[in-house]
C-alpha positions as CSV (number, residue, x, y, z in Angstrom):
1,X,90.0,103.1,220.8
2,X,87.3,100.4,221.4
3,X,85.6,102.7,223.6
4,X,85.3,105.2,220.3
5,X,84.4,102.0,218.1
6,X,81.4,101.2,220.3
7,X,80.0,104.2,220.4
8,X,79.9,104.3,216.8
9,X,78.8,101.1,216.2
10,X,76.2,102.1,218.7
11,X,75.6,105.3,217.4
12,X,74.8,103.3,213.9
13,X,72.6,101.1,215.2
14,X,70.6,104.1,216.4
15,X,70.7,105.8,213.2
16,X,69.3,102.8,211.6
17,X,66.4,102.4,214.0
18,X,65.6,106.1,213.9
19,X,65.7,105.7,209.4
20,X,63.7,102.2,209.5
21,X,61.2,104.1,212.3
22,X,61.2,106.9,209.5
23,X,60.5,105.1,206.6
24,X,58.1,103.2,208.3
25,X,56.3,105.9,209.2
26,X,56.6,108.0,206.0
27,X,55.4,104.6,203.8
28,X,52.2,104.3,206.1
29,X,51.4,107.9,205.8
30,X,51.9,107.8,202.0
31,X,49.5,105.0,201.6
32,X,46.6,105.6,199.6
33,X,42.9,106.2,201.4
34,X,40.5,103.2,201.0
35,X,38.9,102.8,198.1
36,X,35.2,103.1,199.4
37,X,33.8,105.3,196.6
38,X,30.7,104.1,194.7
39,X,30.1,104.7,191.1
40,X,26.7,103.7,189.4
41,X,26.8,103.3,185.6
42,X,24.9,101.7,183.0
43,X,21.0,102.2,181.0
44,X,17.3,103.1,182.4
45,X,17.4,100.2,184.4
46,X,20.2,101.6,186.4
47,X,18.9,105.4,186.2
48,X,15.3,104.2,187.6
49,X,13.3,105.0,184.7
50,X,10.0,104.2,185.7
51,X,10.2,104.7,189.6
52,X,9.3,108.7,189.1
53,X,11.3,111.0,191.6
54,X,13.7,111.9,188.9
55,X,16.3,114.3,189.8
56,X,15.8,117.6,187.6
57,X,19.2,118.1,186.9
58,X,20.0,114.8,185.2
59,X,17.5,115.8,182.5
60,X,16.5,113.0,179.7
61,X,18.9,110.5,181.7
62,X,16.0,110.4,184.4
63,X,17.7,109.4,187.2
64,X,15.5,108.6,190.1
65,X,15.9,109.2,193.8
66,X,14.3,105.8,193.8
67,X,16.6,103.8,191.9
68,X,18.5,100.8,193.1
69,X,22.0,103.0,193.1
70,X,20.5,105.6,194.9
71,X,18.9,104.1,198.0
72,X,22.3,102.3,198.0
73,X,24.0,105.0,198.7
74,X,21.8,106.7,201.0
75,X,21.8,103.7,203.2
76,X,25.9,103.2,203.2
77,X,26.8,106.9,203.1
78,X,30.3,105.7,200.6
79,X,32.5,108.8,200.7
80,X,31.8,109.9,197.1
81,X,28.7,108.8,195.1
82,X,28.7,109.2,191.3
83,X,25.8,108.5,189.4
84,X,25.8,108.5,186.1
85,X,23.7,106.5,184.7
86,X,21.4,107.1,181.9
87,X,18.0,106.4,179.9
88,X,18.7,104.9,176.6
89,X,22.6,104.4,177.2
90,X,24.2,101.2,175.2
91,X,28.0,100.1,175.8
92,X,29.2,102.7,173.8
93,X,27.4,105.5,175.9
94,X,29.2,104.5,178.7
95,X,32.8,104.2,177.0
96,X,32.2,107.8,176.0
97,X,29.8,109.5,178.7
98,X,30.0,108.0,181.6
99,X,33.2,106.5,183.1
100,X,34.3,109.7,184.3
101,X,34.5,109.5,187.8
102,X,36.7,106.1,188.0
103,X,39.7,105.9,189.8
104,X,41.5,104.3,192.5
105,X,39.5,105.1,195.2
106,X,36.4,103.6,193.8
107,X,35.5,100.7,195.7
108,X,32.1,100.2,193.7
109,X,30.7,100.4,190.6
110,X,27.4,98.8,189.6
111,X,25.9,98.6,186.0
112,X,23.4,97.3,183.8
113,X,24.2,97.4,180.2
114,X,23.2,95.7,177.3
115,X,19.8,95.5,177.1
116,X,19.3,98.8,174.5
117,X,22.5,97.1,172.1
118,X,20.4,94.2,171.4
119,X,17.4,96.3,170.2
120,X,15.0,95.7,173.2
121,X,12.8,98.6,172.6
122,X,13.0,97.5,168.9
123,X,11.4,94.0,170.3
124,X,8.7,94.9,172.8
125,X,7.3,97.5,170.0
126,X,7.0,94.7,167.7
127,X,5.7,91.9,169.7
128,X,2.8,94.8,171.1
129,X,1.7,95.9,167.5
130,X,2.6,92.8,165.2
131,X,2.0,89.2,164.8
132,X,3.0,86.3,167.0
133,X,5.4,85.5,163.8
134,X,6.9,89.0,163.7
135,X,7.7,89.0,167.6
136,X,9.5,85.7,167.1
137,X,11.2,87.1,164.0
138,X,12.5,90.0,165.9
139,X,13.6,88.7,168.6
140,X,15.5,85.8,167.2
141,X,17.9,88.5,165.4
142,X,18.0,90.3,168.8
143,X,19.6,86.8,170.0
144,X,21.2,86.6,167.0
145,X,23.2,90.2,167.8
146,X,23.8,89.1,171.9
147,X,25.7,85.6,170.5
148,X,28.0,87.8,167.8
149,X,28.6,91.1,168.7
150,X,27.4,91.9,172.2
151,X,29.9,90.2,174.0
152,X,32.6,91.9,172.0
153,X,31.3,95.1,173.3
154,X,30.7,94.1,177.0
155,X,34.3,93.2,177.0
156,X,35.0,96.9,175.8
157,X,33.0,98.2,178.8
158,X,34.2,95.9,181.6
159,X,37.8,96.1,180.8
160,X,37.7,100.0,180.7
161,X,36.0,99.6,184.2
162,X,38.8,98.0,185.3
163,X,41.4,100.0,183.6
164,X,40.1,103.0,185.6
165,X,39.0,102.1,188.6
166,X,41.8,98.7,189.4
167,X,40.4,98.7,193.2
168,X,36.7,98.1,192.3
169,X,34.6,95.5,193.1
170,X,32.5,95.7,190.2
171,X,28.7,94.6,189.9
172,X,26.9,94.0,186.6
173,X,23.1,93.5,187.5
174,X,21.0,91.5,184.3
175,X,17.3,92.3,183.9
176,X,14.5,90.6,185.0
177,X,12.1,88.4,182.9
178,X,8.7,90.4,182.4
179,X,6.1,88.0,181.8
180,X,4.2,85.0,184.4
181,X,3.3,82.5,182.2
182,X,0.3,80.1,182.4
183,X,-2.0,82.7,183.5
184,X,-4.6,84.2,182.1
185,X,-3.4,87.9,180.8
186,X,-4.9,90.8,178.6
187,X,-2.5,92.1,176.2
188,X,0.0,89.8,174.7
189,X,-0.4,86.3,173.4
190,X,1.4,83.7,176.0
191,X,3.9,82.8,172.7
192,X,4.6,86.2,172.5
193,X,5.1,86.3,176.3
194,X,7.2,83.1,176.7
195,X,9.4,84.4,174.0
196,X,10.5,87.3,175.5
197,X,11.1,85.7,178.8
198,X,13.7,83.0,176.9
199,X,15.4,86.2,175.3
200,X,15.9,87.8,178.9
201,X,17.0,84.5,180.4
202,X,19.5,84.4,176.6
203,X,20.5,87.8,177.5
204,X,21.3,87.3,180.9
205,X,23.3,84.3,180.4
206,X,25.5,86.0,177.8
207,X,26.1,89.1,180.4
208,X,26.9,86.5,183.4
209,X,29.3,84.7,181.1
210,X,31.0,87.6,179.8
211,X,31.4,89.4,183.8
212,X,32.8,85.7,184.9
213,X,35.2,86.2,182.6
214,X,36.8,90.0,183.9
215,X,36.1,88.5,187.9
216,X,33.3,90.4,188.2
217,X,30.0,89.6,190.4
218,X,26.7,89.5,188.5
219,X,23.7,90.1,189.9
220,X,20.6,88.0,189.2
221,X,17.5,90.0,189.4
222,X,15.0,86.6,188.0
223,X,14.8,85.3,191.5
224,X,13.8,88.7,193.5
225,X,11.0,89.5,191.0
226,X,9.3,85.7,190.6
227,X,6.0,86.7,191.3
228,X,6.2,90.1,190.3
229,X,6.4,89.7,186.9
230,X,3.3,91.5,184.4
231,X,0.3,89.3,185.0
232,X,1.2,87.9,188.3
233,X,-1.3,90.3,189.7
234,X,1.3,92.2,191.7
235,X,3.8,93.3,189.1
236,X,7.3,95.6,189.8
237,X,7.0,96.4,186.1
238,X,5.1,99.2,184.1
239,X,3.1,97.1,181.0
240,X,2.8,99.4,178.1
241,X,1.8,102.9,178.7
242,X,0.5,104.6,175.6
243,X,0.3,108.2,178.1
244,X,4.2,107.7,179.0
245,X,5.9,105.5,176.9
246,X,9.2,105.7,178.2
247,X,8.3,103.8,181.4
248,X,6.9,100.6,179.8
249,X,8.5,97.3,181.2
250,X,10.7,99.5,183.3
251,X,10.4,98.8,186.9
252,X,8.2,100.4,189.1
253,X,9.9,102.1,192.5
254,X,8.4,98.8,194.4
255,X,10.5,96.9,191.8
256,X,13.9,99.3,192.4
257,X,13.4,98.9,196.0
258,X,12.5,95.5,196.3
259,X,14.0,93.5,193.2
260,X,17.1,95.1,192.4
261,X,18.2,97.1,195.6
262,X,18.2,93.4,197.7
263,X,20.6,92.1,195.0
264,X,22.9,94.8,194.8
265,X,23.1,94.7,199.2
266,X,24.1,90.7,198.1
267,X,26.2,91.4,196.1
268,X,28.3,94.2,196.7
């Protein structure tokens, strides 16, 4: 009777090893892939408007073979690349058109955002053809907007990021500031100039508060292009271009390559 009693009791034990060797193996096989996917979102600055090489099928989104997300991905070959990006795109762009291609296995997303909300095409048109007064007057409502509403809708776009993509490390790049100051500079006046600078830095510190806030990285673009700002005699940025006007105070494919591909390799 015992000698029957042990072999069952044996004959459990190996059943049990046999399941948990099972189940261990059927739980590892059932985990999910890494999540090494990279997904580039976000506005002109993101797309490479301004660096030429557009791709032809992306149309009036211009996105350029020389843009920051790009030359990411060619360099660190992530298993899916999705880049949608666009020209002219504002926060609700990207709730509607662009968040597509977020799920699980996305491991990165980088965006700029925010710049085309607060009316920044709307700014630089008025501090090139008006007054000193008028640029000031502009781009105090600009500020204005970032402190009341923008944030609101940053929020919108960074918790949908997250919603869709919960395995993401996510990177929100600002913008740079355009102007070097104290030098001696056709075009603008240097309180035109100085202006717009303090509403970049206002801008940026809005975006940096708001992606603290959702644990996100922000990248800071001011320090890679100090010294390449318009009028420092080697500028990353188009000035205005009456032939092309789309590419004014976008960033030239030395400025994709060299002030915001450096911060995203930082920060991602």
């Amino acid at each position: 009777m015992r000698r029957f009693r042990l072999v069952g009791f044996l004959s459990s034990v190996l059943l049990a090893a046999g399941a948990a060797l099972t189940g261990a193996a059927t739980a590892q096989a059932a985990q999910p892939a890494a999540a090494d996917g990279y997904v580039a979102l976000g506005d002109s600055y993101s797309s490479g408007v301004g660096a030429g090489s557009y791709i032809s099928s992306s149309g009036d989104c211009k996105r350029s073979t020389k843009a920051h997300p790009y030359l990411w991905a060619a360099a660190h070959s992530p298993s899916t690349f999705d880049f949608t990006a666009c020209s002219g795109a504002r926060t609700g762009d990207v709730l509607a058109g662009q968040l597509g291609p977020l799920n699980s296995a996305t491991g990165l997303v980088s965006i700029s955002i925010g710049g085309n909300d607060a009316g920044f095409a709307d700014v630089m048109t008025t501090c090139v053809l008006q007054s000193d007064s008028s640029c000031l007057s502009r781009i105090a409502t600009a500020e204005a907007y970032v402190d009341s509403t923008l944030p609101g809708k940053l929020d919108g776009v960074y918790s949908a990021i997250r919603s869709k993509a919960p395995n993401a490390h996510v990177v929100v790049i600002g913008y740079p500031r355009f102007y070097k100051l104290g030098t001696t500079c056709l075009g603008l006046s240097e309180t035109k100039r100085k202006a717009i600078n303090n509403a970049s830095d206002h801008l940026d510190t809005v975006i940096a508060q708001r992606v603290a806030a959702h644990g996100f990285t922000f990248g800071d673009v001011r320090t890679t292009f100090t010294g390449h700002e318009l009028c420092s005699g080697s500028a990353w940025l188009h000035s205005v271009n009456w032939l092309n006007i789309g590419e004014s105070y976008h960033p030239t494919a030395a400025g994709q390559s060299g002030g915001y591909l450096p911060v995203l390799n930082g920060a991602a």
